[in-house]
C-alpha positions as CSV (number, residue, x, y, z in Angstrom):
1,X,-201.7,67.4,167.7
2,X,-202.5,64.9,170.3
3,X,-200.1,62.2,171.3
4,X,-202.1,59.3,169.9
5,X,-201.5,61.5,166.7
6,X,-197.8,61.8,166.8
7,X,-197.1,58.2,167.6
8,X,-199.3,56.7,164.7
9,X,-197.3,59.3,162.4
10,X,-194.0,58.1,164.0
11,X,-195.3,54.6,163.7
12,X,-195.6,55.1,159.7
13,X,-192.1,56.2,159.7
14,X,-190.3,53.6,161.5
15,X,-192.7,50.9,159.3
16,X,-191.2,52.9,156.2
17,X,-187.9,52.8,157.0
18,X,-187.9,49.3,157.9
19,X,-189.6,47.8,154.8
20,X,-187.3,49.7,152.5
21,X,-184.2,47.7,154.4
22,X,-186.3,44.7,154.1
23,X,-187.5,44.7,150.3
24,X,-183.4,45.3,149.7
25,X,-183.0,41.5,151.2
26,X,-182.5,38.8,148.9
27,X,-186.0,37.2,149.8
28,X,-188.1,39.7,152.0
29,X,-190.4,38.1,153.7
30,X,-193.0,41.0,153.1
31,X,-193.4,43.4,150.9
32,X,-195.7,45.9,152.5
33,X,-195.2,48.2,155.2
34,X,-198.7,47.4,156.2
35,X,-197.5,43.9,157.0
36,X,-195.0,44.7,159.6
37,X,-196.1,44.0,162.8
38,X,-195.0,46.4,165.4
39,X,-194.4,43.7,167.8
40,X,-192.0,41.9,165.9
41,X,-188.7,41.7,166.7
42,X,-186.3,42.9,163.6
43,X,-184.1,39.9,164.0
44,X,-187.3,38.1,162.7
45,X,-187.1,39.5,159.1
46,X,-183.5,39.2,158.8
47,X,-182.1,42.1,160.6
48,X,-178.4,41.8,160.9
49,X,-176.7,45.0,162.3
50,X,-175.6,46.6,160.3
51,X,-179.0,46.6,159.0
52,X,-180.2,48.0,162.6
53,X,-177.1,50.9,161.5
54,X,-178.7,51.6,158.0
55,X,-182.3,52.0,159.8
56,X,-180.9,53.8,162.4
57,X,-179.4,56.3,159.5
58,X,-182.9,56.1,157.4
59,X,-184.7,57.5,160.7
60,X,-182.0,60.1,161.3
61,X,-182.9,61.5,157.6
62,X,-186.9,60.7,157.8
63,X,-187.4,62.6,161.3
64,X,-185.0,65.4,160.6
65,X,-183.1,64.8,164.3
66,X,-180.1,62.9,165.4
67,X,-180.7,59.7,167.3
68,X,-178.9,59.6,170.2
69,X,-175.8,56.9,170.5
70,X,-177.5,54.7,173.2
71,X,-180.3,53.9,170.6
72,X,-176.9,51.5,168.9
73,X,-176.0,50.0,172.1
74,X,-180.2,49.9,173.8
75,X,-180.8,46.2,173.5
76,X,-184.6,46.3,173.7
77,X,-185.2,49.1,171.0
78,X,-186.1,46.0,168.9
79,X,-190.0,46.6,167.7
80,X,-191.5,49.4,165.9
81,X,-193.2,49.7,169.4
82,X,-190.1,50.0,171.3
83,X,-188.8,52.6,168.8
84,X,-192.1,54.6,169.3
85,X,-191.7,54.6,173.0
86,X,-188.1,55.8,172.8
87,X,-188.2,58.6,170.2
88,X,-191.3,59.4,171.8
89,X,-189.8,59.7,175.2
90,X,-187.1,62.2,174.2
């Protein structure tokens, strides 16, 4: 499987892990995984953290691995991009 390959798959996951957390919001501002735009910070649909800590937990059980404890303290892990790039750097 090429790279290109494993990122667009890693892509879906972080996209479905994050609209799940956003559809459980009062008023989600989407309601499509399709609609997230991987450049976007989280804060910008609502993300509090302990939001960030539930997604955190949802990609821990979607990818089957443990994310490492500087992912909670890594200030600019805060796009589906920048989650690509890290999990795809381990």
């Amino acid at each position: 499987m090429s790279n290109a390959t494993d990122t667009t798959k890693l892509s879906q996951v972080l996209r479905t892990a994050l609209i799940e957390l956003i559809l459980l919001g009062e008023q989600p501002a989407i309601t499509s995984a399709e609609e997230i735009d991987d450049d976007k910070d989280f804060r910008e649909y609502g993300f509090t953290s302990v939001d960030f800590l539930e997604f955190v937990v949802s990609l821990e059980q979607k990818l089957d691995t443990e994310i490492p404890d500087e992912a909670f303290t890594e200030a600019s892990l805060l796009t589906v991009n920048d989650w690509v790039r890290f999990l795809s750097e381990r």
